[in-house]
MDAnalysis code that builds the backbone (N, CA, C; Angstrom):
import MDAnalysis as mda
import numpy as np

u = mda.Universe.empty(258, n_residues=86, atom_resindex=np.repeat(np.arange(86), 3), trajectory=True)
u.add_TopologyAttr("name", ["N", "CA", "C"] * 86)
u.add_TopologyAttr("resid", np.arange(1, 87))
u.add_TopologyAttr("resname", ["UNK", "UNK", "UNK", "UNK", "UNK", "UNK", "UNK", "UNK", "UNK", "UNK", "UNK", "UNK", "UNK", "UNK", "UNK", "UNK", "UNK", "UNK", "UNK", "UNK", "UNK", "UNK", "UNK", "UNK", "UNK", "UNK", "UNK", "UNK", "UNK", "UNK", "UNK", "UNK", "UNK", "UNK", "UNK", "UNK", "UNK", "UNK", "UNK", "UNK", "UNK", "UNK", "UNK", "UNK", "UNK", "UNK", "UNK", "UNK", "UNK", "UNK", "UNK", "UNK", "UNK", "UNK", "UNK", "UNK", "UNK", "UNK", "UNK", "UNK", "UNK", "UNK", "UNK", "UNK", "UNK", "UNK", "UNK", "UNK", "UNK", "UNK", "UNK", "UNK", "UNK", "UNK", "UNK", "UNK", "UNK", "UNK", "UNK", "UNK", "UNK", "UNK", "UNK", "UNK", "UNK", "UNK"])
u.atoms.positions = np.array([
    [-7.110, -24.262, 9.976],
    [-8.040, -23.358, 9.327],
    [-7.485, -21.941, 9.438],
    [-7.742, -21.134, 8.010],
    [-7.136, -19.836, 8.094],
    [-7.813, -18.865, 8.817],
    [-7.747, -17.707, 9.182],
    [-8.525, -16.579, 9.492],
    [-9.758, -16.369, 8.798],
    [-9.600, -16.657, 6.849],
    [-10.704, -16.369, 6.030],
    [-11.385, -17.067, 6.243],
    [-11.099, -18.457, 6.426],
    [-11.936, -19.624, 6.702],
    [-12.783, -19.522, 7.818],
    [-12.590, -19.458, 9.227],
    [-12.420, -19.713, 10.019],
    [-14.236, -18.397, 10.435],
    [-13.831, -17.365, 9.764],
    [-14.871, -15.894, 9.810],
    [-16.235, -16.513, 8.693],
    [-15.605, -16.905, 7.331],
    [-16.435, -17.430, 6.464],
    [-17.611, -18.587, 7.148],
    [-16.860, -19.573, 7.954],
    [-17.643, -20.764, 8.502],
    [-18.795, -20.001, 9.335],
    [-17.899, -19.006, 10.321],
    [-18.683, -18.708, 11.643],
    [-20.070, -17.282, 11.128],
    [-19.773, -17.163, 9.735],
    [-20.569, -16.317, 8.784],
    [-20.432, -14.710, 9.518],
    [-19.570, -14.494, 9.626],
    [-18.979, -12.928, 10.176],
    [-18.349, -12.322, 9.160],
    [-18.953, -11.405, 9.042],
    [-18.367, -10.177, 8.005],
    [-17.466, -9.285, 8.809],
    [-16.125, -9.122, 8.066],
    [-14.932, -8.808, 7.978],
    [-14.127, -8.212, 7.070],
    [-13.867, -7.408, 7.360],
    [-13.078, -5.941, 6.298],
    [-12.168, -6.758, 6.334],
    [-11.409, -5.957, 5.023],
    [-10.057, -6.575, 4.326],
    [-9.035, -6.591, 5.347],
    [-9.061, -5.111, 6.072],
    [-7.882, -4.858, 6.847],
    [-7.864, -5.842, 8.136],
    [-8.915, -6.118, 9.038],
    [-9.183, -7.154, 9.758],
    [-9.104, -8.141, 9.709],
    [-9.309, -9.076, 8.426],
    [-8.884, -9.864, 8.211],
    [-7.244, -10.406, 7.942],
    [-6.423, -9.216, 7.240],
    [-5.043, -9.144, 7.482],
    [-4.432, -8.792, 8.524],
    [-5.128, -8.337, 9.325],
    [-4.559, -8.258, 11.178],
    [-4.979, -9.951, 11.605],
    [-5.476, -10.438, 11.351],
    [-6.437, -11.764, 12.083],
    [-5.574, -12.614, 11.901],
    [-5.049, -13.134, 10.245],
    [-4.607, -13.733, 9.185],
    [-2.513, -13.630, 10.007],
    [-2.182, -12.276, 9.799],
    [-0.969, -11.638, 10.089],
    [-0.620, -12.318, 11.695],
    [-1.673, -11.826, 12.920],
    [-1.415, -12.363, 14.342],
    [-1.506, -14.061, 14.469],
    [-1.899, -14.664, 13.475],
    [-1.939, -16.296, 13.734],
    [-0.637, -16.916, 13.163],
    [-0.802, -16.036, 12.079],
    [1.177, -16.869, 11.546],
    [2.095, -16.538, 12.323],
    [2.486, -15.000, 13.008],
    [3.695, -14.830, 13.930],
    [2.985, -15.692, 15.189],
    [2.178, -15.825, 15.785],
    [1.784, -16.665, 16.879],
    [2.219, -17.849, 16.489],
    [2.059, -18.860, 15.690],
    [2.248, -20.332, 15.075],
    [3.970, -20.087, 14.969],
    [4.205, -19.044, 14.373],
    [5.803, -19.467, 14.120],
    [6.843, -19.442, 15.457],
    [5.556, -18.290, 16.424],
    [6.590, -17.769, 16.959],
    [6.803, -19.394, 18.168],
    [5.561, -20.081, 18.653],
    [5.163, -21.078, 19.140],
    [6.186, -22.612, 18.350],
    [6.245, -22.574, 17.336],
    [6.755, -23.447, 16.705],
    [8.260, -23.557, 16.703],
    [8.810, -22.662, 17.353],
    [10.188, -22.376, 17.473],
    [10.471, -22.424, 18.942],
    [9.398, -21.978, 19.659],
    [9.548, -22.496, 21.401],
    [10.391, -21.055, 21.624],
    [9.613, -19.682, 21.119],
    [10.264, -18.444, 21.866],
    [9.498, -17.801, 22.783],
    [9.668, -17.623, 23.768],
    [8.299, -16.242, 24.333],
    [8.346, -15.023, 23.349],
    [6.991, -14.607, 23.919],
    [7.289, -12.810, 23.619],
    [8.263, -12.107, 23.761],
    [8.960, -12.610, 25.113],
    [10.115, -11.652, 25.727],
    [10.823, -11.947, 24.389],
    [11.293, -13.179, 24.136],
    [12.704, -13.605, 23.885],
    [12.881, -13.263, 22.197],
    [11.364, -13.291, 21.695],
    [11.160, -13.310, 20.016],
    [11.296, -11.571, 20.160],
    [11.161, -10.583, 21.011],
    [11.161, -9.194, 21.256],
    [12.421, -9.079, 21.674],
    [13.354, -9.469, 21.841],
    [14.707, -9.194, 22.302],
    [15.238, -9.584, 20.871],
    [15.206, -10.519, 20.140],
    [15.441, -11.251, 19.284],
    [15.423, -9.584, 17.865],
    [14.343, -9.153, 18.187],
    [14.032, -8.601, 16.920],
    [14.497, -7.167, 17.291],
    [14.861, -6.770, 18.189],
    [15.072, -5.442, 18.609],
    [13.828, -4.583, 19.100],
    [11.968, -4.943, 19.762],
    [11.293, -4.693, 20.372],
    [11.250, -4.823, 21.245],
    [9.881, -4.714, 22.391],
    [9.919, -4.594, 23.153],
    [8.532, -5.756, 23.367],
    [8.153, -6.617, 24.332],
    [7.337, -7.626, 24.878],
    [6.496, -7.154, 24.096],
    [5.604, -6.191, 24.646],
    [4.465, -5.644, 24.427],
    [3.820, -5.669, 23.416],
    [5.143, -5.601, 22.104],
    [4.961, -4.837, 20.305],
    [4.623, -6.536, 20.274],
    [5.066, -7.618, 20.413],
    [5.035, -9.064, 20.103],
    [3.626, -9.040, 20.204],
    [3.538, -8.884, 21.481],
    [1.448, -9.149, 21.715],
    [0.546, -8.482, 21.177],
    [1.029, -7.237, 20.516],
    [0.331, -6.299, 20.308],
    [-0.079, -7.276, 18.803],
    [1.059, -7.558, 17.955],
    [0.727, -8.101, 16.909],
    [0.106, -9.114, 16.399],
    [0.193, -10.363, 17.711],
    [-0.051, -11.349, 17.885],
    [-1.559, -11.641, 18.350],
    [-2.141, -10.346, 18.911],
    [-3.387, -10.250, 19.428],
    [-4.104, -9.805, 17.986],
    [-3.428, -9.063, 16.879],
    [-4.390, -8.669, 15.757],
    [-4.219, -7.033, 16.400],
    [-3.724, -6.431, 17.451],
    [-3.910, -4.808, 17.923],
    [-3.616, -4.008, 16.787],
    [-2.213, -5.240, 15.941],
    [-1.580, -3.877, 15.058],
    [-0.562, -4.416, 13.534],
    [-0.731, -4.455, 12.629],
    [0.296, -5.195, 11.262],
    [1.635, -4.509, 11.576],
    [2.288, -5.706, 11.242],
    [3.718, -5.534, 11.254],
    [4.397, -4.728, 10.101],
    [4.965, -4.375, 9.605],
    [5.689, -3.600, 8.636],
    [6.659, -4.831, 8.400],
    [6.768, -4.517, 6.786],
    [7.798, -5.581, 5.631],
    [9.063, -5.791, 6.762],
    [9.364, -4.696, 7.323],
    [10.704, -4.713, 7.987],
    [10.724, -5.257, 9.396],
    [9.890, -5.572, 10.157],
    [9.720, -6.009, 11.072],
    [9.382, -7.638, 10.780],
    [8.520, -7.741, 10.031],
    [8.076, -9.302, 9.454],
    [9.342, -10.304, 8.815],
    [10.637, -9.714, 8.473],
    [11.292, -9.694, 7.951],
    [12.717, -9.615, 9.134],
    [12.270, -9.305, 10.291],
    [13.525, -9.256, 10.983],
    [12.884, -10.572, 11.993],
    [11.798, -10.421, 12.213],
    [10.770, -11.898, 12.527],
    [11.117, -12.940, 12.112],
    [11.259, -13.161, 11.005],
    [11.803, -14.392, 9.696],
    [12.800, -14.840, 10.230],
    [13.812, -13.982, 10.291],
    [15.237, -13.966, 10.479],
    [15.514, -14.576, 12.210],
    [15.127, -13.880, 13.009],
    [15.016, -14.735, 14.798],
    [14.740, -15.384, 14.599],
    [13.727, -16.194, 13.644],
    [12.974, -17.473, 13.825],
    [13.777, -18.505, 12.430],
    [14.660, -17.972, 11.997],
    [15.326, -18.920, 11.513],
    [14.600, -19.505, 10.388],
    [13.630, -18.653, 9.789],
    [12.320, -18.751, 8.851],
    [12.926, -17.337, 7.649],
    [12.300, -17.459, 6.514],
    [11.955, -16.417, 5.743],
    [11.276, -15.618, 4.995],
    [10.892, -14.934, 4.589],
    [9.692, -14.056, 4.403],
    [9.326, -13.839, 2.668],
    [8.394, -15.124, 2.552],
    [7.917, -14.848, 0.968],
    [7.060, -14.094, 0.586],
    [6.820, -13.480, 0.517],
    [5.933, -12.166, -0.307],
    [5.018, -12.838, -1.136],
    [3.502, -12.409, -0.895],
    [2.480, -13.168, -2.307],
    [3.051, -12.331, -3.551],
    [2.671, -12.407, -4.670],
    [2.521, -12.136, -6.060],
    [1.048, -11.221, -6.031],
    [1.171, -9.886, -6.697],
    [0.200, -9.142, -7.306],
    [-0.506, -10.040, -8.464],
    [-1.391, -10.802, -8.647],
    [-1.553, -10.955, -10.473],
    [-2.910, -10.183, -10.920],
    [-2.369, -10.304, -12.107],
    [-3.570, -9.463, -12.720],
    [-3.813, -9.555, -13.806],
])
């Protein structure tokens, strides 16, 4: 279950941006878990520091294209971008 899901079920109202911190800290958590790295090692990996891993991973803070993207890359994963439509 996603973040949207997950707020929708439990009937909690949630700003956009919260929800993309919520949404953002469960995929680097899952990937980072799915690859069998710590914090330390996925933060050495990317050129951070422990802390910035948890920080993101807790929802504290969104990653930037360039960080999500150097994430991808330690984890041997890559970084698809949604589509604007309109």
């Amino acid at each position: 279950m996603n973040a949207k899901d997950y707020f929708k079920n439990k009937k909690v109202k949630i700003s956009d941006k919260d929800r993309l911190r919520a949404e953002t800290a469960c995929i680097i958590l899952d990937v980072r878990l799915h690859t069998g790295l710590s914090q330390a090692k996925l933060a050495k990996k990317v050129g951070t520091k422990q802390p910035a891993i948890a920080r993101i991973e807790s929802g504290g803070m969104i990653p930037s294209l360039e960080m999500l993207q150097k994430i991808a890359k330690a984890t041997k994963g890559r970084l698809i971008l949604p589509k604007i439509v309109y």
